[in-house]
N, C-alpha and C positions, 0 to 999 in steps of 0.2 A: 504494500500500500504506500502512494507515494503521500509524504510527510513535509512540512515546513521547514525551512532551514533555521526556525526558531527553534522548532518542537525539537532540532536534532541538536544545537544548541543548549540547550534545556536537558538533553538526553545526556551528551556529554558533559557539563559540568556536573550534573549527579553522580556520572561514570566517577569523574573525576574527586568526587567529594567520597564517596564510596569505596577506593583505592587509596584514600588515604587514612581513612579508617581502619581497614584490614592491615595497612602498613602500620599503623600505630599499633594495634592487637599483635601482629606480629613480632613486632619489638620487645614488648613485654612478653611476650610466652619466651620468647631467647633471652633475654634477661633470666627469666628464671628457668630456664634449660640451663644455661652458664650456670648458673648460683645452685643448682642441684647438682651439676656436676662436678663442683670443686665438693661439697657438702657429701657427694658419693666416694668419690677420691679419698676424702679427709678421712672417711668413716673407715676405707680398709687400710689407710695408714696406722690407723688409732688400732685394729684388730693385730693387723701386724707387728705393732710395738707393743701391745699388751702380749703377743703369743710372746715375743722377744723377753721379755722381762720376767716370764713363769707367771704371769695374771691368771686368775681363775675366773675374772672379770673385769668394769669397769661401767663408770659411769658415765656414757657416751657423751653429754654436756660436757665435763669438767676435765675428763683425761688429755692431756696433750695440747688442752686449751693455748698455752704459748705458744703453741707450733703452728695451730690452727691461726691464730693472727698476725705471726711470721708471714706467713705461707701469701696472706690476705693485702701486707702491707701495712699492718696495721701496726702502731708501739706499745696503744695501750693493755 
C-alpha cells in the first residue's frame, strides 16, 4: 500500500527511537553479564584458595574479600 513520505517519516523516527531503546537494555544486560562474570570468576578463585588452605568451608561474602577489590581496582 502506497504511504506518505510523512507516514514513512513518522515510521522511521519511531524505528529510530525504538533502536535506541533496545541499545540502552542492551547495555545494561552486558553491564551485568560483565559484573556476573568477574563475581563467577571470583567465586572459583575463592573455592580454589579455600581447597589451597585445607578449608572445610567458607563464607562466600567475606573470604578473600581483599583480593576481591584488588582484582576490582578498588583500595578500600
Amino acid at each position: 500500500m502506497k504511504r506518505s513520505i510523512e507516514w514513512h517519516e513518522t515510521v522511521a523516527k519511531n524505528f529510530t527511537a525504538s533502536l535506541r531503546v533496545k541499545y540502552n537494555e542492551l547495555r545494561r544486560v552486558r553491564a551485568k553479564y560483565d559484573r556476573m562474570t568477574i563475581d563467577h570468576n571470583f567465586y572459583y578463585s575463592q573455592i580454589a584458595e579455600a581447597v589451597k588452605q585445607g578449608k572445610d568451608g567458607f563464607d562466600r561474602h567475606r573470604f578473600m574479600k581483599a583480593h576481591k577489590k584488588e582484582a576490582n581496582g578498588n583500595s578500600k
